[in-house]
C-alpha positions as CSV (number, residue, x, y, z in Angstrom):
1,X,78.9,119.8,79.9
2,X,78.6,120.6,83.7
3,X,79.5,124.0,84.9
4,X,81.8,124.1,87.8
5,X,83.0,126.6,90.4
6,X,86.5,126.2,91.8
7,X,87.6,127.8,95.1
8,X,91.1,128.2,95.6
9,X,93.5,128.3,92.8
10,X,96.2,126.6,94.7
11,X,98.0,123.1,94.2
12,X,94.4,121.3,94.5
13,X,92.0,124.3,92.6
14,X,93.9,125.1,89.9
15,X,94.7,121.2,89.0
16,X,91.0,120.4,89.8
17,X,90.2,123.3,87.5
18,X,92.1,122.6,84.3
19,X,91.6,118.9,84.3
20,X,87.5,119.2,84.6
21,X,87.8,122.1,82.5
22,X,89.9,119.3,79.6
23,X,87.1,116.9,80.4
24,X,84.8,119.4,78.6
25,X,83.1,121.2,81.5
26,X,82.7,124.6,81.9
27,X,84.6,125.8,85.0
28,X,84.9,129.2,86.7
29,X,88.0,129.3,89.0
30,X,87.9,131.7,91.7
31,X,90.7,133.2,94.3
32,X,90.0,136.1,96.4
33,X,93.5,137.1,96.0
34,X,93.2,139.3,92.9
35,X,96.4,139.8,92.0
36,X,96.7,136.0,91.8
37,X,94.0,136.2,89.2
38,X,95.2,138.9,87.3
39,X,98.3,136.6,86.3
40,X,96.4,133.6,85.6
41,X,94.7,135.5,82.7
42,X,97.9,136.5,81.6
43,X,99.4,133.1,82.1
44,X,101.3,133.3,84.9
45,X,100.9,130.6,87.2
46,X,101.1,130.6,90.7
47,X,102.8,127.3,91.5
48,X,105.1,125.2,89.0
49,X,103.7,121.8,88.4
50,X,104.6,119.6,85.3
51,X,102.5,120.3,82.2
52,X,99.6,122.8,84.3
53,X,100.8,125.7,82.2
54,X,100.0,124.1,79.1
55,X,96.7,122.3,80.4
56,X,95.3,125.9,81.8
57,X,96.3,127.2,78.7
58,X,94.3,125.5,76.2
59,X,91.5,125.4,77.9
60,X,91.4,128.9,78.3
61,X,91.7,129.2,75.1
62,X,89.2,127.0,74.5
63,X,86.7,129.1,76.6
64,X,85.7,126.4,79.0
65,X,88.5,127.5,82.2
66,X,88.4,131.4,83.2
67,X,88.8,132.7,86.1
68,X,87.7,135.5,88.7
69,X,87.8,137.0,92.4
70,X,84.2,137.5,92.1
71,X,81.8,134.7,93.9
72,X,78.7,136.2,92.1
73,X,80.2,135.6,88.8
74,X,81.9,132.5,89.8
75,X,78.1,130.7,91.1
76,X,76.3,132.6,88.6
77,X,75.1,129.0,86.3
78,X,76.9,126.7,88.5
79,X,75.7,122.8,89.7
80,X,78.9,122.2,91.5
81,X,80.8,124.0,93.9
82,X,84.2,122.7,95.2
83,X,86.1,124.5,98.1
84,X,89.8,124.0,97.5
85,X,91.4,126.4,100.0
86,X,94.1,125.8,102.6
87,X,94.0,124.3,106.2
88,X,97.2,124.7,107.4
89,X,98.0,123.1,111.2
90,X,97.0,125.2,113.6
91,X,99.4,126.1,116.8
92,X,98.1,122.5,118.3
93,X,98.6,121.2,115.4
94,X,94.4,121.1,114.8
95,X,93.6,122.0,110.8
96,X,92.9,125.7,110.5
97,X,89.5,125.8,108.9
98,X,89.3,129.9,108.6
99,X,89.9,129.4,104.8
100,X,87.2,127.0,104.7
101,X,84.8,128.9,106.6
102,X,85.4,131.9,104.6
103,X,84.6,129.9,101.3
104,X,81.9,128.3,102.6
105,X,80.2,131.5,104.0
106,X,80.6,133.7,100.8
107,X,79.1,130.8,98.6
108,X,76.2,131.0,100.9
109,X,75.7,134.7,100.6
110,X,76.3,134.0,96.7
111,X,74.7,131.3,95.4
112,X,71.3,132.0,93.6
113,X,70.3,128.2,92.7
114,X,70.4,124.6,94.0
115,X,74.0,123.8,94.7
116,X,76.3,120.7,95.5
117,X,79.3,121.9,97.8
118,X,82.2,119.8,97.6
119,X,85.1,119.4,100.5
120,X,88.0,118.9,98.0
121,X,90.3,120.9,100.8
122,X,91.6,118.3,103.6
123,X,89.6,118.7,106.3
124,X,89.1,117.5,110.2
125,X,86.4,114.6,110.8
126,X,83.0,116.7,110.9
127,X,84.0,119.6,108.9
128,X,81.0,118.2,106.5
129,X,78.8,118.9,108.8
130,X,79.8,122.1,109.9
131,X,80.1,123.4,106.1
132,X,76.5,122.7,105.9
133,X,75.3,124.4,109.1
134,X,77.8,127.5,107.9
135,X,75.8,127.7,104.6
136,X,72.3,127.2,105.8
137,X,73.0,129.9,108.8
138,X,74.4,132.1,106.1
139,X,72.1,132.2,103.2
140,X,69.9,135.5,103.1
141,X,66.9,133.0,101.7
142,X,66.6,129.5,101.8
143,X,67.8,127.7,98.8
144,X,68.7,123.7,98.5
145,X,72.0,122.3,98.7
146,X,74.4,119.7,100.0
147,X,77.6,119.3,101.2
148,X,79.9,116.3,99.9
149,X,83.3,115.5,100.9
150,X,85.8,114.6,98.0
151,X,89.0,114.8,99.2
152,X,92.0,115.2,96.8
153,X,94.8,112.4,96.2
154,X,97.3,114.6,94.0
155,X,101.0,114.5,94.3
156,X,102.7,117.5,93.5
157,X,105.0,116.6,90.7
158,X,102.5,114.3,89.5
159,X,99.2,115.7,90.2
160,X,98.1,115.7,86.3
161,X,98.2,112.2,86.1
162,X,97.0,111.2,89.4
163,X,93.9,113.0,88.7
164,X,92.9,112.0,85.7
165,X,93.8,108.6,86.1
166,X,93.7,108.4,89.7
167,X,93.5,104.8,92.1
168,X,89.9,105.5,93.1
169,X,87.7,108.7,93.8
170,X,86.4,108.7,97.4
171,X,82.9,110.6,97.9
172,X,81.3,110.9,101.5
173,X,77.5,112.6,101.8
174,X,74.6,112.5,103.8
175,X,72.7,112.8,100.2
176,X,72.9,110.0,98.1
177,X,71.7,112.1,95.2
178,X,74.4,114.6,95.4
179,X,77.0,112.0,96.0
180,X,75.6,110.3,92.9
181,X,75.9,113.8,91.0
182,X,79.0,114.2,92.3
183,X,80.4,110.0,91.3
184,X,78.9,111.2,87.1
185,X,81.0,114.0,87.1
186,X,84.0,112.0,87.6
187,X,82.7,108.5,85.6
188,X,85.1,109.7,82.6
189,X,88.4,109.2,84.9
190,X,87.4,105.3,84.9
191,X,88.7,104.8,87.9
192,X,86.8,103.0,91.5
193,X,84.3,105.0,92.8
194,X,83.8,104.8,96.7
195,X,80.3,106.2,98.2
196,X,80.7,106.4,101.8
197,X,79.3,109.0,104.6
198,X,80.9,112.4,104.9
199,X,82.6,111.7,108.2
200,X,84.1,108.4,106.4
201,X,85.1,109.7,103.6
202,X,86.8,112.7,105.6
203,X,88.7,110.2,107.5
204,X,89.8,107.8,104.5
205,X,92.1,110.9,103.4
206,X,93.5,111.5,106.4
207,X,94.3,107.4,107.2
208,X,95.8,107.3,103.5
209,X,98.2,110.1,104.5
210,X,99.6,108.7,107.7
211,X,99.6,105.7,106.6
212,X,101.9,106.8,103.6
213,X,104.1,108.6,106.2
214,X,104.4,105.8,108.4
215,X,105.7,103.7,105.5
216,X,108.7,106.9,105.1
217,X,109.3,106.5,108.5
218,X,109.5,102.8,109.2
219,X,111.7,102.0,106.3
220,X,114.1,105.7,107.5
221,X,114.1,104.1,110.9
222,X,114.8,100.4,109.1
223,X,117.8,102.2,107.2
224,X,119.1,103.1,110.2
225,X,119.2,98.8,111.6
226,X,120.5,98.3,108.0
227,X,123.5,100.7,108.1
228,X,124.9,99.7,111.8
229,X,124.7,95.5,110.7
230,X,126.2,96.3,106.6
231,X,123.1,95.4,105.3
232,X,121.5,98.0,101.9
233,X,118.6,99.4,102.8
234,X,117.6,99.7,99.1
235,X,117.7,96.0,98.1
236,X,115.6,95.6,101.2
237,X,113.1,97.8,99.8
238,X,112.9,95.8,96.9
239,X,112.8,92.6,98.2
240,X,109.5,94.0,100.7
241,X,108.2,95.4,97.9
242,X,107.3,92.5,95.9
243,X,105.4,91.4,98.5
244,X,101.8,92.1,97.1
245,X,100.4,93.2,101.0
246,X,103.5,95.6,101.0
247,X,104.5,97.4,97.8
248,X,107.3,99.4,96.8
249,X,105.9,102.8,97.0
250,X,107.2,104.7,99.5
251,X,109.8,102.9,100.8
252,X,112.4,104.8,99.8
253,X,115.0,105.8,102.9
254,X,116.3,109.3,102.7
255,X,115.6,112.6,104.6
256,X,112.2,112.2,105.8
257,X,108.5,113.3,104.4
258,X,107.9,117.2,104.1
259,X,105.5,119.4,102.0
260,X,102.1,120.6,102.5
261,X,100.3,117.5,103.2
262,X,101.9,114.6,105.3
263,X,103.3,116.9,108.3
264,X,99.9,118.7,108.8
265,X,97.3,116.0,108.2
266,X,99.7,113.4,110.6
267,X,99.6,116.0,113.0
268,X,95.7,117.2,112.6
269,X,95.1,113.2,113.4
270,X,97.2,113.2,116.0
271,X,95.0,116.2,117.8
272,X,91.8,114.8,116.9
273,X,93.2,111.4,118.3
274,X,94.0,113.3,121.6
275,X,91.2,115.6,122.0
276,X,88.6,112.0,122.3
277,X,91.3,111.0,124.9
278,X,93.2,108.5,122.8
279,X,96.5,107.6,122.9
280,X,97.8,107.7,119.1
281,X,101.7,106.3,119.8
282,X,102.3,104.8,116.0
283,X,101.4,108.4,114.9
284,X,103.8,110.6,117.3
285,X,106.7,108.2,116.7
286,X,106.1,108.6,112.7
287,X,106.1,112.2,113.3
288,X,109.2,112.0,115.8
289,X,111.1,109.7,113.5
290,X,110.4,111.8,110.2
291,X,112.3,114.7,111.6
292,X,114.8,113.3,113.5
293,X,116.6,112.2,110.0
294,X,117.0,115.9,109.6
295,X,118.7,116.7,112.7
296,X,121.4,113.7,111.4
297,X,122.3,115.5,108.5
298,X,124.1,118.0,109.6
299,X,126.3,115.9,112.0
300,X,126.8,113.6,109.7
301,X,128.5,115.8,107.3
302,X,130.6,117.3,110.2
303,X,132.5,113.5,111.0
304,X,132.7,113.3,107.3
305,X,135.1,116.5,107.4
306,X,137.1,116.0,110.0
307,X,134.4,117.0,113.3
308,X,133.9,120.4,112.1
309,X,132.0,122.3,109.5
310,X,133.2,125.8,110.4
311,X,135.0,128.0,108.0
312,X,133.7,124.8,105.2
313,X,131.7,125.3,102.3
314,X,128.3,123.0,101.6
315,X,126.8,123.0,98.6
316,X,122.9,121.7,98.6
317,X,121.9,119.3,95.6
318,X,118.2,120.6,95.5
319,X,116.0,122.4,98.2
320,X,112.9,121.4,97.1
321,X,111.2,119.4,99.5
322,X,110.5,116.6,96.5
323,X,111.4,117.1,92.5
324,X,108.9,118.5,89.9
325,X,108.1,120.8,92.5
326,X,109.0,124.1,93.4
327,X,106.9,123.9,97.1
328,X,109.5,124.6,100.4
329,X,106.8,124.0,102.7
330,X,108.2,121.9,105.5
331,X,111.2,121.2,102.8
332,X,114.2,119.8,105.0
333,X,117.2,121.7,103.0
334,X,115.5,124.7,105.1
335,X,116.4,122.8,108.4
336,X,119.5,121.5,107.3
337,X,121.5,124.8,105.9
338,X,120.0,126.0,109.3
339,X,121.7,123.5,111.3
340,X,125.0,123.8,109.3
341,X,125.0,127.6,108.9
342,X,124.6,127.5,112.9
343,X,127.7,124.9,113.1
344,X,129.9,127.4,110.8
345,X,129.3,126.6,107.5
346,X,128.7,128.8,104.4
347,X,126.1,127.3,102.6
348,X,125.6,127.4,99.0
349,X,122.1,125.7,97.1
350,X,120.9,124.4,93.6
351,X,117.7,124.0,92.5
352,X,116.3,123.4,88.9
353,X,112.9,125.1,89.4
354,X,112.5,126.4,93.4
355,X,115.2,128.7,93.8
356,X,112.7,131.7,93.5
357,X,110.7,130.5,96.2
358,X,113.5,129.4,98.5
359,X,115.2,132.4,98.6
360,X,113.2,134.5,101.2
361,X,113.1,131.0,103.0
362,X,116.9,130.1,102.6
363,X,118.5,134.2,103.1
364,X,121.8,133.3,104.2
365,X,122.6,130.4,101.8
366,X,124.5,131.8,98.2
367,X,122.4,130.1,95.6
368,X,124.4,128.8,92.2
369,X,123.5,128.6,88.4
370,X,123.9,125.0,88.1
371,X,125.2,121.5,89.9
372,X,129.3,122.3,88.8
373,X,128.7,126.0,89.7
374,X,127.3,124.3,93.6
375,X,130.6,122.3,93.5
376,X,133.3,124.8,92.7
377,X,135.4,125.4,96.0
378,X,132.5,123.4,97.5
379,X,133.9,121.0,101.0
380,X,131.0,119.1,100.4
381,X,127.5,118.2,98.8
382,X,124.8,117.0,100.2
383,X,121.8,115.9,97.9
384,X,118.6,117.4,99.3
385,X,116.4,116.6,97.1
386,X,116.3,113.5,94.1
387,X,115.8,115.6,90.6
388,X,116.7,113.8,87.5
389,X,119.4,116.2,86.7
390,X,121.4,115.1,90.1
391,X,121.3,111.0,89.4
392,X,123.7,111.3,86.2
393,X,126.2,114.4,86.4
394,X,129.6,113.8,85.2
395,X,131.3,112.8,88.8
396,X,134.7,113.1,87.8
397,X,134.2,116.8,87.0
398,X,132.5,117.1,90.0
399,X,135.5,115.7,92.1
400,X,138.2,117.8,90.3
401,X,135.4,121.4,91.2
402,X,135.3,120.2,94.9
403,X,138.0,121.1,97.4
404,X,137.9,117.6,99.1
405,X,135.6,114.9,97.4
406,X,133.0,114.6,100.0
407,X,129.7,114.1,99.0
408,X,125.9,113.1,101.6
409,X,123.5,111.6,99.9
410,X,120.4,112.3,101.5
411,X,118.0,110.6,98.6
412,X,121.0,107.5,97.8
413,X,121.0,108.4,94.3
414,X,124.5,107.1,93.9
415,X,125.8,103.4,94.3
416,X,128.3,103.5,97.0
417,X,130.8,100.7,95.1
418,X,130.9,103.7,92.4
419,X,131.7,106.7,94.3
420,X,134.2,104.4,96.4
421,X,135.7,103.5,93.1
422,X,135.9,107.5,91.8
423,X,137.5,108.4,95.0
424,X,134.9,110.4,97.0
425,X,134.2,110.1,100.5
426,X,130.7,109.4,100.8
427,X,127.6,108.4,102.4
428,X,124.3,107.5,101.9
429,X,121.8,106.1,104.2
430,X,121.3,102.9,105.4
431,X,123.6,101.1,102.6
432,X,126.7,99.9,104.9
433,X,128.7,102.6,103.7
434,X,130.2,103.1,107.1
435,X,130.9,99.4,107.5
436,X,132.7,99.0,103.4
């Protein structure tokens, strides 16, 4: 049993918690924000992900997960400790690093032993090495550490399972003693264990992002090609992605990329790119392609009503920016009822878990109590965002609540032959629709 300090009970902490915490450990988690600690002893989480209720839990009640706003208590005993704060984008774009210079500063004014500080948050190229000059500046008496990077691969809605049985863990130091601490504290997730520098290992999470992103984009852009010449952009998909050197994940044509991670760590490369004097094209057109699929939607929708939207009613399937989530960071239902509601449209929304969270987000846009409740006196749907609930809902009743059957899909959840079949005007995206 190691014992572990946590920083940050957000998406990454409080997953990175619980699951070292079920692997036996002993883990402290800490958040300065006290309120948000207060509820996690009760039980409240902060954030819905699949199964984390349960996991934090029983291992709280196990006595190896608590939690605290104190970084004495929190460091008091502990061999590891891994900052997982936020580093939102900046106004250039750069990664703000104020959450990680916080952390990193209070562990040095805390910690009373030898110490392995791990980068868990996602962080610019160098960050390692300014950690470390942060905690040896700050430290009121000299006391050994290190600093290694460890950067997080957790999708939300999955995160559970990617962590503990995750494609490989990726551990950068300068110290090949801590990064061999660090590689035996996660030997029981069998998984590929890379030991690299920090600066490497920094820059493998922010390549695997945009990389990711780029796929989203090409095949949204490919879509596009696909729906002009009749072709289906989803038997495309397929057919690329049984090509070993290409895969199937992620090429999946719809509204675009949004959430916490792919706009801000595309766009943190992107500055770092440009502030050595490079040139990153690829990148700036995955960005610029990503969010032009947004600015379709609402257009889109209008030609399917007859070239207007005003006076209409839209219902959203989902606002989420992807399912098993309730996160509407960078979601693009936020952009879309904002584009529609601007064109005259009321706008009406559904969502299974991230109503709550949407509504300060989404204040002029009537949210409903479930999908047939959305489509009641509804002009139109338009599905946002690809929840399970959505793919089989009983379409004739849908048709017979809508005032004309017009449904967008924005995640081509539906077989076009179908909804031509039930009588619905529809589109999806890059499927030929416009050309059957």
């Amino acid at each position: 049993m190691k014992q572990i300090c946590v920083v940050g009970v957000g998406y990454v902490g409080l997953v990175t918690a619980a699951c070292f915490s079920d692997l036996g450990n002993r883990v402290i988690a800490l958040d300065v924000d006290e309120q948000r600690i207060q509820n996690l002893k009760k039980g409240i989480m902060p954030i819905y992900e699949p199964g984390l209720e349960e996991l934090v839990k029983r291992n709280v009640k196990s006595g190896r997960l608590t939690f605290t706003a104190s970084y004495e208590d929190a460091l008091k005993g502990a061999e590891f400790a891994f900052i997982a704060v936020g580093t939102p984008s900046g106004v250039d774009g750069n990664a703000d690093l104020k959450y990680v210079e916080s952390a990193a500063r209070s562990i040095a004014e805390n910690m009373k032993s030898p110490l392995v500080i791990i980068n868990k948050s996602t962080v610019p190229i160098g960050t390692g090495d300014w950690v470390a000059d942060i905690v040896k500046s700050a430290q009121p008496k000299p006391i050994d550490f290190a600093v290694v990077s460890c950067p997080e691969f957790l999708r939300e809605g999955s995160a559970i399972a990617d962590f503990m049985s995750p494609h490989r863990n990726v551990i950068g130091s300068l110290d090949l003693d801590a990064a061999n601490k660090v590689a035996q504290l996660h030997l029981a997730l069998r998984a590929p264990i890379v030991i690299t520098d920090l600066r490497t290992a920094e820059m493998i999470k922010y390549a695997s992002n945009a990389f990711l992103a780029a796929k989203i984009s090409f095949i949204n852009e490919l879509a596009d090609v696909c729906e002009a010449y009749g072709a289906d952009v989803k038997e495309v998909a397929a057919g690329m992605g049984y090509d070993a050197r290409i895969g199937r994940h992620f090429l999946d044509a719809g509204l675009g990329w949004g959430g916490s991670c792919f706009p801000k760590d595309v766009q943190a490369l992107v500055f770092m790119a440009k502030e050595k004097g490079l040139n990153p094209r690829i990148l700036n057109d995955v960005v610029d392609v990503n969010y032009d699929r947004r600015k379709e939607v609402a257009k889109n929708v209008q030609s399917m009503l007859g070239g207007s939207v005003k006076g209409k009613t839209v219902g959203l399937l989902g606002v989420a920016f992807k399912p098993n989530t309730d996160d509407m960071r960078d979601a693009p239902s936020v952009d879309i009822a904002g584009d529609l509601i601007k064109a005259g449209a009321k706008v009406r929304a559904y969502d299974p878990v991230a109503m709550e969270v949407a509504r300060p987000m989404l204040a002029d846009v009537e949210f409903c109590s479930d999908p047939y409740d959305l489509a009641k006196d509804s002009d139109a749907l338009i599905v946002v965002t690809e929840w399970n609930e959505f793919k089989q809902l009983d379409l004739d009743k849908v048709k017979g609540l809508l005032k004309t059957p017009v449904i967008y899909d924005g995640r081509n959840i539906y077989e076009p032959a179908r909804m031509k079949e039930l009588g619905f005007t529809y589109q999806a995206i890059g499927r030929g629709s416009k050309n059957n």
